[in-house]
N, C-alpha and C positions, 0 to 999 in steps of 0.2 A: 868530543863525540864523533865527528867526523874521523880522527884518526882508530879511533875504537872501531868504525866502524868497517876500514880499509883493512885493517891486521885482521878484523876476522872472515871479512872477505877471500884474503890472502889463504888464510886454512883451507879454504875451499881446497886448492890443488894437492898438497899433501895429502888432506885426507880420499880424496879420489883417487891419488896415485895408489893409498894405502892399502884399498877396499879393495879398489881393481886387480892388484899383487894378490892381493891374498887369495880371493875368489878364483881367480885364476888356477892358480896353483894346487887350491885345494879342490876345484872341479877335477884336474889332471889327476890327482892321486886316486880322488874315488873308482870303484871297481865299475866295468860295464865299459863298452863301446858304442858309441852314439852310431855307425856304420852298419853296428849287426843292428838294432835296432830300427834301423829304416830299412834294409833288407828282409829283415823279417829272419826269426832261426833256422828256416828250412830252403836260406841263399846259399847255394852254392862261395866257397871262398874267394873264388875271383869277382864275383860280383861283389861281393864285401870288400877286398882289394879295391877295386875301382871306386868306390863311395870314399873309402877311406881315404885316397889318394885326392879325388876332389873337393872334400871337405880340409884339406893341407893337414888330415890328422896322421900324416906318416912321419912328417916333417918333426926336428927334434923341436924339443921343447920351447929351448930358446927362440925358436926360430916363430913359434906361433905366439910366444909372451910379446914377441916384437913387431910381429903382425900387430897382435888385440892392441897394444899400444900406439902404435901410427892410427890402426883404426879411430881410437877416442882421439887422440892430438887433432882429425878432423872432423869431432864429434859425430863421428859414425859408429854405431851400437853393433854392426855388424847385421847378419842375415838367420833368421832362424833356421835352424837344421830341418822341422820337422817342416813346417808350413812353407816356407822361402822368402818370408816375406821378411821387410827389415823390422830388426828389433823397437826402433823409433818407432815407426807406425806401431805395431803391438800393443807398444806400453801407451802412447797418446791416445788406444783406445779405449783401455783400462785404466788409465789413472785416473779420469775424471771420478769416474766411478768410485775407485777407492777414497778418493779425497772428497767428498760427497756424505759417503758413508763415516767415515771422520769428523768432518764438520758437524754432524747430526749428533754423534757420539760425543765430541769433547760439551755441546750445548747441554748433551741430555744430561754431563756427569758435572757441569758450572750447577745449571740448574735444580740439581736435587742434591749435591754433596755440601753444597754452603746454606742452605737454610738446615740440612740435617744436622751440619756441625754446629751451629752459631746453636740451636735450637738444643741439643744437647750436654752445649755451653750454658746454656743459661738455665737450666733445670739439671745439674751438676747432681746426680747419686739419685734423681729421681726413677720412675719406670720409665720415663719417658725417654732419659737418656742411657739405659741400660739395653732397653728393647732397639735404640736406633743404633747402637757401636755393638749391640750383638750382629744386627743384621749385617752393618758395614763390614766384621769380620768374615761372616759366610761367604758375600762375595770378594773378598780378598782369596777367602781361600779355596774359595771355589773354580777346580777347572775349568776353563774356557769351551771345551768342546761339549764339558756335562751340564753345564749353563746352558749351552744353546739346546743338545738335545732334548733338556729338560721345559725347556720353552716351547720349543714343535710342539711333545707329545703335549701340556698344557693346553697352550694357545693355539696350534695347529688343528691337535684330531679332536680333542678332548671337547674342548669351548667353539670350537673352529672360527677366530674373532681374525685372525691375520693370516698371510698366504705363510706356508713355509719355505719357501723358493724362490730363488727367480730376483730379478730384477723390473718392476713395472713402471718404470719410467722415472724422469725429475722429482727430489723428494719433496718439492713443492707444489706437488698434483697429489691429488688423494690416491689415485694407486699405487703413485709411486712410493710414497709415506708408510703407505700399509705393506708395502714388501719389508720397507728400511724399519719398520718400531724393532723386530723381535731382533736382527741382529746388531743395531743400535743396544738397545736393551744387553747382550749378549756382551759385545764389546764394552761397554759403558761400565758392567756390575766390581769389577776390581777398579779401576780407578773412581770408583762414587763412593766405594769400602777407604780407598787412599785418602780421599782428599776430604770426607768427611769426619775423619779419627783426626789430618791433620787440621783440621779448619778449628774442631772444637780444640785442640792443647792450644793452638793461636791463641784463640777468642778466652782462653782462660788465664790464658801467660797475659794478656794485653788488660783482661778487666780487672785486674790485680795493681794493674798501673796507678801512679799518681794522680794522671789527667783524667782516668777517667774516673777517680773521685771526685777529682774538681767538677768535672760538669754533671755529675749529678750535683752533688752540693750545692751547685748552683741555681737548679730546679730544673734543669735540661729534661725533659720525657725519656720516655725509655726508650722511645725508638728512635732518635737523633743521641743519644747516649752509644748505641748498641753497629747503627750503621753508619754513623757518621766519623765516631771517635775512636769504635772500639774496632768494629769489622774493616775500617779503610786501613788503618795499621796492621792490624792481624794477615791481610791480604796477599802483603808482601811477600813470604816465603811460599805462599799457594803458585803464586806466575811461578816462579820458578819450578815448582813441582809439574805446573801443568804443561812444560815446557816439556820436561822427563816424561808425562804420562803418553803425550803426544808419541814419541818413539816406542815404547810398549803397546801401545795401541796399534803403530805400523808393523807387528811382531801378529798383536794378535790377530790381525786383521788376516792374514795366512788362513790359522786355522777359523775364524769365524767364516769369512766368503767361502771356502771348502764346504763348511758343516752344511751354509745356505743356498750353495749355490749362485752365491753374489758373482756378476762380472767385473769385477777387480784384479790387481794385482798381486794379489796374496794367491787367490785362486788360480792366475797363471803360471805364477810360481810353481808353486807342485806340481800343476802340470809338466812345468818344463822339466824339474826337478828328474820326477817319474820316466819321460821319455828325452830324460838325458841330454836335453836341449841347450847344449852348454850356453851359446850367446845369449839367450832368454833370461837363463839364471844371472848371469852377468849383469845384463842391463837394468833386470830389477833392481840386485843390491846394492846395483852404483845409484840406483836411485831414490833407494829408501835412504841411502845414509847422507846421500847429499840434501834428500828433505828435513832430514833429522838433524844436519846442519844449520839450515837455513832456519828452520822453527826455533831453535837456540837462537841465534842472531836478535829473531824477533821479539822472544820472550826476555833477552839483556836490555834491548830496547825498549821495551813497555818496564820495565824494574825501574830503568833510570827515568822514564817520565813522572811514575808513579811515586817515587821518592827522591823527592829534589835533592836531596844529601848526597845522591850517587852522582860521583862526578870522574868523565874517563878522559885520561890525557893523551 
């Protein structure tokens, strides 16, 4: 386990090298000059010269890949173009936030995608489980942005039960909770559609098993039949999924804090995106993939505790 656990620590650096190459590279191609944009379109060109020059954006290519790289080699993110501030501070502001709004989200899709599938599971071709894998489709396929707007106009103007904006503090304060339900909810509805379609094929491949005729057979209840024998093995393939749905979730989180106005990550992104704030864009996607890293890490780790059989040399 311990060596399992140094080789994937080891990825760490390749994959940071990889992200950082790319983004890089592919910020430089895209159209726009981060210099006219802070001059404003009606700068004269020598003052756009002069920004350009002190931003090092005259400098050839190579020459600024090899800058942004010494920069991380001393885990320095660099200095935002538009604000000035360092990218570090930035994001240590916003990420609590997005990783908040996460946490709430992967709870809210544990806790209603495994009773819908087990639940489903076990009334097989009933209404009950036709009505719950029709819904689970919907939000599968339902757009993330037409989800949330669909929620404002409901629960915002219509019912007016939750804010539609904003951020109102720790989601363990009732304000704060009531800002986080509708984009919780928002983010939540494709992965509760995921993980509930796969919970019930689980719980239906598993209750088909040997064992778990043996214990009923052997007078066992249904509900130590069902969580004990049937849903702890059926489980296994869900960590692993919830591992995946976690990096989707950093995807949609972009456009959900956008649609809400959430202070997060996602929603600085675009901004940066928008006003062309290369080190911003930088520093978030080196940081969504190293989180997306790490959350894999933990989810092979929770596999191998959860089924003793898993064994890493």
């Amino acid at each position: 386990m311990t060596t399992f656990i140094l080789k994937r620590l080891m990825m760490i650096v390749p994959v940071a090298l990889g992200v950082a190459t790319f983004t890089f590279f592919i910020l430089f191609l895209t159209p726009g000059d981060p210099a006219t944009i802070i001059a404003g379109p009606d700068a004269p060109a020598a003052v756009v010269d002069e920004i350009r020059t002190s931003l090092g954006l005259d400098q050839p290519v190579y020459v600024q890949y090899a800058r942004y790289l010494g920069q991380l080699l001393t885990f320095d993110l660099g200095q935002s173009i538009i604000s000035k501030r360092p990218v570090a501070g930035e994001i240590s502001r916003n990420l609590p936030n997005t990783f908040e709004l996460l946490l709430l989200t992967m709870l809210l899709t544990v806790l209603v995608s495994l009773p819908l599938g087990v639940i489903a599971a076990l009334r097989r071709g009933s209404w009950v489980d036709t009505v719950s894998m029709t819904t689970a489709l919907v939000g599968i396929t339902m757009p993330v942005f037409a989800m949330g707007l669909g929620l404002i106009w409901l629960f915002g103007f219509q019912l007016r039960w939750f804010p539609i904006g904003g951020r109102g503090g720790p989601i363990w304060t009732a304000e704060g909770l009531s800002h986080a339900v509708l984009p919780a909810i928002t983010l939540a509805s494709s992965s509760i559609g995921s993980l509930a379609r796969l919970t019930r094929s689980s719980m239906l491949e598993v209750l088909g098993e040997e064992y778990v005729r043996t214990a009923r057979a052997k007078g066992l209840a249904q509900r130590l039949v069902v969580y004990k024998h049937a849903l702890r093995n059926a489980a296994l393939p869900l960590i692993t999924i919830l591992g995946l749905q976690f990096g989707f979730l950093l995807g949609g989180a972009v456009v959900t804090e956008t649609v809400f106005s959430w202070p997060g990550m996602g929603r600085m992104m675009i901004q940066a995106i928008l006003r062309k704030d290369f080190p911003v864009v930088q520093g978030n996607v080196l940081v969504f993939a190293l989180s997306f890293v790490m959350i894999n890490l933990i989810v092979d780790l929770v596999y191998a505790l959860v089924n003793p059989r898993v064994r890493y040399g």
